[in-house]
C-alpha positions in Angstrom: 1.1 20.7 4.4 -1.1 18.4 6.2 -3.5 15.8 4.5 -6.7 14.8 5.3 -7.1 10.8 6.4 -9.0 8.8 3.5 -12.0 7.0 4.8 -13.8 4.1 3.5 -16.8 2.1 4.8 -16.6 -1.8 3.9 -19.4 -2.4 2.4 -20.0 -5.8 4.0 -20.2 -4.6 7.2 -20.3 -1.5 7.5 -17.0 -0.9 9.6 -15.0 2.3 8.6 -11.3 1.8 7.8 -9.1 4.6 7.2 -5.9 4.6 4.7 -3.1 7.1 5.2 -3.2 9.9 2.3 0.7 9.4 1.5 1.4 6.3 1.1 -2.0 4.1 1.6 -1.4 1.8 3.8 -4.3 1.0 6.7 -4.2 2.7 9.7 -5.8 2.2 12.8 -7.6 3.8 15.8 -3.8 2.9 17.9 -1.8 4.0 15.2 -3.3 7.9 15.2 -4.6 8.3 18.7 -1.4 9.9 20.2 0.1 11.3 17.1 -1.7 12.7 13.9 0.7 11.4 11.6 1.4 7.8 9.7 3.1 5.3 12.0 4.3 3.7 8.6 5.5 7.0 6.3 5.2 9.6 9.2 3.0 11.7 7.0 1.0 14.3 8.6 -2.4 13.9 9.1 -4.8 16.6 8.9 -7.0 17.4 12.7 -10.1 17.3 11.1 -13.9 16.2 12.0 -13.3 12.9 10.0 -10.0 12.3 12.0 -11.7 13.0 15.4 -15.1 10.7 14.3 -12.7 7.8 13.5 -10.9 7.8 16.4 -13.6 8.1 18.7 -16.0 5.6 16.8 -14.8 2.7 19.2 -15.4 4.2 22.5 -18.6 5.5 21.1 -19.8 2.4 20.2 -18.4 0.9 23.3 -20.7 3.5 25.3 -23.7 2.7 23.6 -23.8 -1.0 23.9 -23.2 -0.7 27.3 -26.0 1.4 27.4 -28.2 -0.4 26.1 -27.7 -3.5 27.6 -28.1 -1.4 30.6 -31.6 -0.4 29.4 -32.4 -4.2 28.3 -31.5 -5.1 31.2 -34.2 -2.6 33.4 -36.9 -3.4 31.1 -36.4 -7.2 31.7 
């Protein structure tokens, strides 16, 4: 059976960091994108809206400041 990824948001800035359910270690965005399973216990990862949110959070947030530089840079 498949677990769900545990999330966490630091509280000091706000970044979200996500622990495997197995054995706890940190994962990153490179470690789950290809694979949903722990690089470091190869425990599988539930597909679930949390798993898809962290792994699309840097591209999102990639997209929207260059979109808004873009816009900064119009209204200049």
């Amino acid at each position: 059976m498949r677990k769900a990824i545990i999330l966490q948001e630091n509280s000091q800035n706000g970044e979200v960091l996500a622990y495997c359910p197995y054995c706890n270690e940190e994962l990153e965005v490179s470690d789950l994108e290809m694979f949903f399973a722990c690089p470091f216990c190869g425990g599988a990862l539930e597909d679930n809206d949390d798993l898809q949110k962290f792994i699309l959070s840097p591209s999102v947030r990639t997209w929207v400041s260059k979109s808004m530089k873009s816009i900064s840079e119009r209204n200049s």
